[in-house]
C-alpha positions in Angstrom: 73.3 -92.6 31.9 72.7 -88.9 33.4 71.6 -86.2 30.7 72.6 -83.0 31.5 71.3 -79.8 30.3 72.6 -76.1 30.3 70.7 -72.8 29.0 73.1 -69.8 28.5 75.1 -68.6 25.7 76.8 -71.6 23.8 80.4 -70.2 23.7 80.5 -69.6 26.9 79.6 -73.4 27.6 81.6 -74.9 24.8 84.4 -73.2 27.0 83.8 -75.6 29.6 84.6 -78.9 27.5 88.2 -80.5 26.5 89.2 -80.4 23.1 88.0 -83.4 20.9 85.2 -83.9 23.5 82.0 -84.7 20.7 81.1 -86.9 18.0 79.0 -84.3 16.3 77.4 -81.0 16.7 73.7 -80.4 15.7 72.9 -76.5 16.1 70.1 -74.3 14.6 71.4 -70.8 15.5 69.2 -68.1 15.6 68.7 -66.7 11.7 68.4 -62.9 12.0 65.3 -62.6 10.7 63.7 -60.8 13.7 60.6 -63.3 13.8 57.9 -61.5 15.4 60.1 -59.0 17.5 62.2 -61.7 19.1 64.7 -60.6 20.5 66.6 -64.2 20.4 66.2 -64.0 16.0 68.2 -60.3 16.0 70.8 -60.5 13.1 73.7 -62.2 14.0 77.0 -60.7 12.4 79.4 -63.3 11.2 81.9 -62.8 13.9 79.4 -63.7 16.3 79.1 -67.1 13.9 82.8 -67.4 13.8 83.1 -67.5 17.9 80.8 -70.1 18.0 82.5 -72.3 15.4 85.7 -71.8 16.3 84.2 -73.5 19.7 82.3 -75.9 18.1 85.4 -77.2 15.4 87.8 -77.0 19.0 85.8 -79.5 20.9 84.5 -82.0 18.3 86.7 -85.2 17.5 88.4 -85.2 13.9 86.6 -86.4 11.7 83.6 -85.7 13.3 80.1 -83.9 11.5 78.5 -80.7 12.0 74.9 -79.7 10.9 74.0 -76.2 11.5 70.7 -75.0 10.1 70.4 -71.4 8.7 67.6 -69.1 7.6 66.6 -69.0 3.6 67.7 -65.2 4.0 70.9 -65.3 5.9 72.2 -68.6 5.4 75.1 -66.9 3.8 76.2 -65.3 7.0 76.8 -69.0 8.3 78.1 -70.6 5.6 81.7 -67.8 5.3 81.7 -67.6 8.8 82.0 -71.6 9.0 84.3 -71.9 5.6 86.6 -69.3 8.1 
């Protein structure tokens, strides 16, 4: 079995898979806190959380789970733009 892995932006990758192409999805997306100046933790607005999901939900199987981890702070932002 051959492990591949890709660094870039995770829409753009999802792009590249068929529909109903995963089991499940495990993602801890960046939580908008800002932690120590990071430019990866800036806020995230929720259509940026919505393009991602909309990925993510396209290419998993029916049926199939999704964790996503969010910040104690913003959490909320994930949770609506996943419910949309």
């Amino acid at each position: 079995m051959t492990t591949e892995y890709r660094i870039g932006d995770c829409v753009d990758i999802l792009k590249e898979f068929p529909e109903n192409h995963f089991d499940a999805c495990v993602t801890d997306p960046p939580y908008g806190l800002e932690f120590m100046g990071k430019e990866w933790d800036k806020l995230q607005t929720e259509a940026w959380h919505q393009a991602w999901a909309t990925e993510v939900l396209r290419v998993l199987k029916p049926g199939a789970h999704l964790l996503a981890f969010g910040g104690t702070r913003t959490w909320h932002r994930l949770a609506c733009a996943l419910e949309d």
